[in-house]
Every structure is written in structure tokens, then in C-alpha cells.
N, C-alpha and C positions, 0 to 999 in steps of 0.2 A: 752676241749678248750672253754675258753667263749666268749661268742657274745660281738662284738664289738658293742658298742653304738653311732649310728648315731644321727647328729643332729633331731629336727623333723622334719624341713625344710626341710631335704636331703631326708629323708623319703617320705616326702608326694610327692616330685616332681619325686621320685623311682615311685612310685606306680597310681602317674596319668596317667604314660605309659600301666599301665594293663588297658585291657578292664573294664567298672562299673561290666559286670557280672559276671566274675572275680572276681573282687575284694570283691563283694558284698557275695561269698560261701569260699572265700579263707581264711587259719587260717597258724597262722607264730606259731614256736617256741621259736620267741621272744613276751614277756611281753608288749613291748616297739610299735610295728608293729602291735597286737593284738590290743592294746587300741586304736591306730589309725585306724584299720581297721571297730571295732565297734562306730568307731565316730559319728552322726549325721551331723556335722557340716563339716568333710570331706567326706561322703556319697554323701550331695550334694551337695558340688561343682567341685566333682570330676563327678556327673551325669550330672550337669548345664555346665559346661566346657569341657568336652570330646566331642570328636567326635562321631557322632550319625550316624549311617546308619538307612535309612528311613524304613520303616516296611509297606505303599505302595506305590502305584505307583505314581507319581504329578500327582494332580486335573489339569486336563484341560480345563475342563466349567463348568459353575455354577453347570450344574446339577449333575457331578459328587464331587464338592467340599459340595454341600446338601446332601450328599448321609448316609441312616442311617448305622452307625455302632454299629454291636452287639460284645460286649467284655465277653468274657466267663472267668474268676477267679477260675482254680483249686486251693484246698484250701487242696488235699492231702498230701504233702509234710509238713505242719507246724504243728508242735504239739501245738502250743499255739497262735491258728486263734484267739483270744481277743486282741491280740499285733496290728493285722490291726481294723483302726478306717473305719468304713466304708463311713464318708463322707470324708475324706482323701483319697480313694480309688477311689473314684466318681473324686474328686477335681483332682488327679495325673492323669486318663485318658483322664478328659476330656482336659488337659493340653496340653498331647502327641499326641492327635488328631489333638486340633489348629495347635501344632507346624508341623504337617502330612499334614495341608491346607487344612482339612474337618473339617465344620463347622454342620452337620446334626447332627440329633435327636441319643439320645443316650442310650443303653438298655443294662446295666448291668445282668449278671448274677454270680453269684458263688455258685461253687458246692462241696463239699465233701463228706468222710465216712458218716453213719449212727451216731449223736449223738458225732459230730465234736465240734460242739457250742453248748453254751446253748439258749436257747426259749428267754433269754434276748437279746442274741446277733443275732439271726435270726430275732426276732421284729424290732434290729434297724437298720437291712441292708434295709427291707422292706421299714421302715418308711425313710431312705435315697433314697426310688427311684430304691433300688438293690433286684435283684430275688436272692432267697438260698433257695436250694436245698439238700438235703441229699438223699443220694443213699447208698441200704445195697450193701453188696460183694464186689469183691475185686479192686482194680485200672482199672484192664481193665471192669468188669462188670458197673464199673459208669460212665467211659468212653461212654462204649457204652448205657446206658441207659440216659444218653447226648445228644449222638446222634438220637438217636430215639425221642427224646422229641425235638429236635432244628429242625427238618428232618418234623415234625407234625407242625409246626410252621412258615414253609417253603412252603408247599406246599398249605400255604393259602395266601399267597405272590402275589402281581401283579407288581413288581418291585425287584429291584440289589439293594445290599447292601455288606457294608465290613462286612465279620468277624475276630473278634481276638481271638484266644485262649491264655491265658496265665499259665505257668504249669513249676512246676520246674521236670516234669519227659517228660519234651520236646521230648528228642529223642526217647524212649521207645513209648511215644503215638504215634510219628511219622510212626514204624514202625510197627503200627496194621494196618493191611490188611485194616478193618473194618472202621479205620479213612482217608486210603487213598482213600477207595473208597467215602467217606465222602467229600471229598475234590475235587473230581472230581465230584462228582454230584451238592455241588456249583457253582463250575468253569462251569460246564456247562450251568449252572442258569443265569451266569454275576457279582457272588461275585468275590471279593478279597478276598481271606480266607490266611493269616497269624499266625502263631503258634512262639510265643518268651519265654523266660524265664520271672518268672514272674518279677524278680529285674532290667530287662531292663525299665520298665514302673512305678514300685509300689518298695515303700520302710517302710516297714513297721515301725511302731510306730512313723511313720510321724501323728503329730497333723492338723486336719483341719484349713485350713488358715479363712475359714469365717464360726467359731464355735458361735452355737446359745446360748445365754445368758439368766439368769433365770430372 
């Protein structure tokens, strides 16, 4: 039986009802659905336009709308981490924060496998402002060796701050002992500690909007 061919229009206003992180891992057996789905130009304005549930809590005084937030970027899940431009990466969070009503200082990090990237592209997360990390062993060992290295970095701390992890293997790290206790020793702290898919925030081979010129 063959697939009926919908206008594009019909299509695209189908598909602005799925949630973005949906639609952003989802794959059609139409040709037609596929090419819209890897769109750029319907990526975001299907991200710009949807409804957004908030990722923390509203700023209610200055000090907590100042407050630093650390974004952590798993980067195990992609086989081709060169696709994220890393001031594009810098640019999309700091975006999603404004729109979040905190304005404070902002501390990148991102981590994967051992020998994820190459020394080109670890150079220019750096020289963006962004920490990269490479951990040997398996998903949960670089998780936890994450933890241990943010947990040292933490207990040098005299103030609260948010954290975000972002990780397309969300629920799985959710459910490490290891991470919940993670999360409760934050919470304890005074963070906001929040864990999202990474396409709710970052879309890759998104170009930087203010790229430096030779």
C-alpha cells in the first residue's frame, strides 16, 4: 500500500503537536516526513514556537535570577560531536537561561568517551569558554568520574547555584544509585540540579549567530 502524500503545510502543522524532543530523535517511513523532520528551518521554529515547560524554578529576587549556572553536555550518545559548533552551544544555552529569568555567570562543561573528538575540536570548545573532558570506560564509569570531579569542585563552593546536565541517555543516568545520590547532596547544598534531553536546549549544526570573522 502506498503512502498518501500530504501537503507540506499539513505535515508540518501534524508535527508541531509532537513535543521538539520527539520530533528531534523521531524517523518516518515516509521520504516526504523524513526531509521535514531533518529541516533546520523547521527545527526551529517548531523549538521557537512550542510550548516550553520550564527546566527551573522563577527567579524571585535578584540574588537568585544572579545565580551561577553549571551546564554539563554529554556528548555520548553522537557519533559525529564535529556536527556541534561549540560557540553555537555556548550561544543556545545561554539563550535558554535568559528565557529561564537567570541572568548569572555561566560554566560550560562537556564530556565524553576517551578520543570522542579530535585535539582540533577540544582546542576550540576551550578557546569558546567550554571545559572538555574525555573519560576512558564505559557510560556509567564517566558518569561517575563526572561526578567525582563536579563533587571536588563543589566542596570548594561558599554559595548555591543551578545545575543542568544534558544527556540523550537521560533516564538510564537517572537511574544510577550513584547519580541520585548526586543529586541529593546538591539539593542539600541549595542547588537546583535538573537533567533534560540534550535537543530540548542544543540543536546541532546550528551555526553561531555572532561567528568571528578573519
Amino acid at each position: 500500500m502506498e503512502c498518501i502524500s500530504l501537503p507540506e503545510e499539513l505535515v508540518e502543522q501534524i508535527l508541531y503537536r509532537v513535543p521538539i524532543e520527539s520530533v528531534a530523535r523521531w524517523r518516518s517511513t515516509s521520504k516526504q516526513w523524513n526531509a521535514l523532520l531533518k529541516s533546520k528551518r523547521f527545527l526551529k521554529t517548531h523549538s521557537a514556537s512550542a510550548p516550553r515547560l520550564r527546566l527551573f524554578p522563577v527567579p524571585t529576587t535578584r540574588s537568585v535570577r544572579m545565580r551561577k549556572t553549571y551546564v554539563v553536555l554529554d556528548m555520548s550518545g553522537y557519533s559525529n560531536p564535529e556536527k556541534f559548533h561549540p560557540c553555537s552551544i555556548k550561544e543556545q544555552i545561554e539563550a535558554a537561561m535568559r528565557k529561564e529569568g537567570y541572568y548569572g555567570e555561566l560554566s560550560i562543561w562537556v564530556y565524553g568517551a576517551e578520543n570522542t573528538w579530535s585535539t582540533e575540536l577540544e582546542s576550540i570548545f576551550w578557546e569558546a569558554g567550554i571545559e572538555a573532558y574525555q573519560y576512558k570506560g564505559d557510560k556509567r564509569t564517566r558518569l561517575h568520574m563526572l561526578i567525582a570531579d563536579f563533587l571536588a569542585v563543589l566542596f570548594s563552593m561558599n554559595y548555591s547555584s543551578n545545575f543542568l546536565i544534558l544527556s540523550e541517555n537521560k533516564q538510564d543516568m537517572e537511574q544510577d544509585p550513584r547519580f541520585s545520590r548526586f543529586r541529593k547532596a546538591l539539593e542539600n547544598n541549595g542547588f537546583f540540579l535538573v537533567s533534560a534531553h540534550t535537543d530540548k536546549l542544543i540543536i546541532e549544526d546550528t551555526k553561531p549567530v555572532h561567528s568571528e570573522t578573519a
